[in-house]
C-alpha positions as CSV (number, residue, x, y, z in Angstrom):
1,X,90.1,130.2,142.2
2,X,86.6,128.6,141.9
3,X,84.7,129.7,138.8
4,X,81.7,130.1,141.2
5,X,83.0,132.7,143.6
6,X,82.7,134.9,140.3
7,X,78.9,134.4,140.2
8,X,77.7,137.6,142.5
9,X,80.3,139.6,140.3
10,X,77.8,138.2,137.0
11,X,74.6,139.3,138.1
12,X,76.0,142.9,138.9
13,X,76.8,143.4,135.6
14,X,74.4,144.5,132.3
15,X,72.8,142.2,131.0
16,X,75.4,141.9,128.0
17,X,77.9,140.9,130.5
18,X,78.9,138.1,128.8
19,X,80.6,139.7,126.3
20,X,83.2,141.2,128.5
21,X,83.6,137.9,129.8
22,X,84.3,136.6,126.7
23,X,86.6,139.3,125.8
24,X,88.7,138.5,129.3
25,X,88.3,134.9,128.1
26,X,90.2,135.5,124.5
27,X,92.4,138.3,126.5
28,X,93.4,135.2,129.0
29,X,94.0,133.0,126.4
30,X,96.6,135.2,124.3
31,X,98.6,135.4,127.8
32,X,99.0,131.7,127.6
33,X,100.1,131.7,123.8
34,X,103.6,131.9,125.2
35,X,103.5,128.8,127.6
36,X,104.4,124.9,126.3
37,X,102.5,123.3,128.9
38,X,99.5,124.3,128.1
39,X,98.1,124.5,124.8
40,X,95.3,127.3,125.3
41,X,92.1,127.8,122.7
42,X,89.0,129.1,121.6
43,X,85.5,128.5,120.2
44,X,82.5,129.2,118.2
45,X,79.5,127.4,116.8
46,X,76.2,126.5,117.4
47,X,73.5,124.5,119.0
48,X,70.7,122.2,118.8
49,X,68.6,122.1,122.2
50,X,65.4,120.4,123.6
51,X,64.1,120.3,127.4
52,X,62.8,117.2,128.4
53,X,59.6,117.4,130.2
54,X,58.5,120.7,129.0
55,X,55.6,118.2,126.5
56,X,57.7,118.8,123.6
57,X,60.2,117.4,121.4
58,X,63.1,117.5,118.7
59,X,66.2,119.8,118.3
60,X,64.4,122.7,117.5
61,X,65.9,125.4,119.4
62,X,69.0,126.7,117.9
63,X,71.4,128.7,120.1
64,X,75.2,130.4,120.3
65,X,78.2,128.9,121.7
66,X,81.4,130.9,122.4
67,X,84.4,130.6,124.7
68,X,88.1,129.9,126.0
69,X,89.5,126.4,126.7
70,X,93.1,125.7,128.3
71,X,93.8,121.8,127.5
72,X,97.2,120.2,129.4
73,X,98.9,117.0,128.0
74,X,98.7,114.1,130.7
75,X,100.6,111.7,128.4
76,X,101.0,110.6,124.4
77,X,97.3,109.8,124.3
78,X,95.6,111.6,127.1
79,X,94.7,114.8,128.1
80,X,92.7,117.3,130.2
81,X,90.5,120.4,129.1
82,X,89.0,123.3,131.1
83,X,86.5,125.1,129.2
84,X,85.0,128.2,129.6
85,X,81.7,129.7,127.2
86,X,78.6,131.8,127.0
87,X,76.0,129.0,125.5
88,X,72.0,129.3,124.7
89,X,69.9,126.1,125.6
90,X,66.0,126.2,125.4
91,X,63.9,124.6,123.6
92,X,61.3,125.4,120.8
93,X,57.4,124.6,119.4
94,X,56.5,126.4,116.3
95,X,53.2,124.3,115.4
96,X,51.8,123.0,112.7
97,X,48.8,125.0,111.0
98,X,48.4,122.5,108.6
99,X,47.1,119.8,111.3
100,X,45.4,122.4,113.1
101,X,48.3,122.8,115.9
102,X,48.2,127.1,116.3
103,X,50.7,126.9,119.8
104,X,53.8,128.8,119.6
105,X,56.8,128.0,122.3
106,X,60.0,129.2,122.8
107,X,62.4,129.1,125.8
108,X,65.9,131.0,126.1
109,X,68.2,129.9,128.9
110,X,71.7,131.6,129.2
111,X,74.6,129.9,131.1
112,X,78.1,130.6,131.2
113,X,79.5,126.9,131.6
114,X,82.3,125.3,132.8
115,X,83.2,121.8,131.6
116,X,86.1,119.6,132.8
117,X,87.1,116.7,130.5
118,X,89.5,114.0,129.4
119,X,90.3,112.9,126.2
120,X,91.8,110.4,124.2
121,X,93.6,111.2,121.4
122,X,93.4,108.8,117.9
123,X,95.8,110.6,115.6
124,X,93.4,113.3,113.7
125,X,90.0,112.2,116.1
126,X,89.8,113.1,119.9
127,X,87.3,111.9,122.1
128,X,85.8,113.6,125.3
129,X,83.9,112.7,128.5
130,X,84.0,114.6,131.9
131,X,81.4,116.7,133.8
132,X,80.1,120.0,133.4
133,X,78.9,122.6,135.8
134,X,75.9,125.4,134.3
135,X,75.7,129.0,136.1
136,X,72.0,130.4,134.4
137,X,72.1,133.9,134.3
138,X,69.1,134.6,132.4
139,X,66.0,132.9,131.7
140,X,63.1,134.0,129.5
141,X,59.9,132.1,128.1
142,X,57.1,133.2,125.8
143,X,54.2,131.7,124.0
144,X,51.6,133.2,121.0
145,X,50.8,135.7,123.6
146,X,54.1,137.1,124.2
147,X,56.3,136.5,127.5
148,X,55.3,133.8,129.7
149,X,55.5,135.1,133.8
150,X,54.8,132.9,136.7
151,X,56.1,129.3,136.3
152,X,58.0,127.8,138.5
153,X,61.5,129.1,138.8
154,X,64.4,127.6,137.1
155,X,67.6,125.9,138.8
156,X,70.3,128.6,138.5
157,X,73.2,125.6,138.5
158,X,73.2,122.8,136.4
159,X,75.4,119.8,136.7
160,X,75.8,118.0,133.3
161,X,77.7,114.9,131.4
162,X,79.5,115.7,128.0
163,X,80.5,113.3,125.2
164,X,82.3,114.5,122.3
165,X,84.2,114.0,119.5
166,X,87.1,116.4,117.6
167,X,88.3,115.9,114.3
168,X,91.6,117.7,113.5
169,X,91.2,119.5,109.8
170,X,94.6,121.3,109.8
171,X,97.3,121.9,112.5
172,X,95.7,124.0,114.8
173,X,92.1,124.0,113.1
174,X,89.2,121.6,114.2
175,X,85.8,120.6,114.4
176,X,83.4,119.1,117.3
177,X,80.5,117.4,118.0
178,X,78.9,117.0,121.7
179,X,75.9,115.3,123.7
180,X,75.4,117.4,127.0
181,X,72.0,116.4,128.9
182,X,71.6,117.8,132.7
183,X,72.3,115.5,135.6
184,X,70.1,117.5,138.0
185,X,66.9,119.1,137.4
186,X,66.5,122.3,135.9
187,X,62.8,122.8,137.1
188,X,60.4,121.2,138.7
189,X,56.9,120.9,137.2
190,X,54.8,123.5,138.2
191,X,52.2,121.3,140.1
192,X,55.5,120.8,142.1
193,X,54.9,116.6,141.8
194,X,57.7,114.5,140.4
195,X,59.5,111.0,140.6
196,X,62.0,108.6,139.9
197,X,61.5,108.7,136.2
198,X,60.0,111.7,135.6
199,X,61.7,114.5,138.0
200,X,61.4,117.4,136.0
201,X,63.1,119.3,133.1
202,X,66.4,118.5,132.0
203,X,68.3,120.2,129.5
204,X,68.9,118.1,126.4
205,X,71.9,119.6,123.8
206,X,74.2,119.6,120.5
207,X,76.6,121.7,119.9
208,X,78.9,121.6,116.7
209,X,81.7,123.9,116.5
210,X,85.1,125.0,115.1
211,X,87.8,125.4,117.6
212,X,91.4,126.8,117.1
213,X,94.5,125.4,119.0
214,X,97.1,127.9,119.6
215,X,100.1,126.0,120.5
216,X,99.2,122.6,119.2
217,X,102.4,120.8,117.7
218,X,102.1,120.0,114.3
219,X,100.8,116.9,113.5
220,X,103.2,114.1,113.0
């Protein structure tokens, strides 16, 4: 079934819904403990976030990352993942009193995100590339004055490219970096004006985190 036909059931919920979906997410995965096909998973870690075209810039925004992942083996050195996990992007400006910059800005956009990838395997390292696809659930923005309220809304899909790389610590036990920057725009500009290279705002994101493999074979 299509992750987005779940979407109405999301925005019915409390507004810490995604922790019961994250609980389905890790009940799911020990149901799949069992099966050799698929080797299922979870993870946790953080991230690094900017916006691009919101004036500033730098990783400053640092967010959660949780979820499920279900990977099949497609042959010796390739495979597929499915992924599944709550994740904060946003971005952040804290100033800088000491050059006279007072401004305070902070954005918080939650998604629940669904990534589909290949990768290549390289004994310990595994490399990923494949599409994502963004469902925002909940958006909030503030400045010195407290919570900002009539910008232009945000796009509640986002459609973004992931590159990553794994590195296997023990047998089931890893570590991963990724680049994920929106293919569509996120918002448009609140003067509503926009072109070929400068559409809007486009989410711009790091994640590291440590994942665990379930049924992974043991490393020859």
């Amino acid at each position: 079934m299509c992750f987005f036909a779940f979407i109405p059931i999301f925005v019915k919920m409390k507004s810490n819904y995604h922790i019961y979906v994250l609980i389905f997410l890790l009940f799911f995965v020990s149901q799949l403990k069992a099966q050799k096909r698929f080797i299922p998973g979870v993870k946790l870690g953080m991230t690094a976030t900017q916006v691009d075209g919101d004036t500033y810039q730098g990783y400053h925004k640092a967010g959660p990352i949780a979820g499920a992942s279900l990977t099949a083996k497609l042959s010796e050195k390739w495979s597929g993942q499915f992924e599944v996990f709550y994740v904060q992007k946003g971005s952040r400006h804290n100033g800088n009193p000491d050059e006279g910059d007072f401004s305070y800005y902070l954005m918080q956009l939650n998604y629940i995100e669904v990534p589909l990838l290949f990768q290549y395997h390289q004994k310990k390292f595994t490399f990923d590339l494949g599409p994502g696809f963004a469902y925002l659930f909940k958006s909030k923005e503030y400045n010195f004055y407290g919570e900002i309220f009539g910008n232009n809304p945000f796009n509640p899909l986002e459609v973004n490219g992931n590159i990553g790389l794994n590195y296997n610590i023990f047998n089931n036990l890893g570590i991963s970096w990724r680049f994920s920057y929106s293919l569509n725009t996120i918002r448009a500009y609140n003067t509503g004006a926009s072109f070929w290279f400068n559409p809007g705002q486009k989410n711009n994101q790091l994640s590291f985190t440590l994942t665990y493999q379930f049924n992974r074979a043991k490393t020859e």
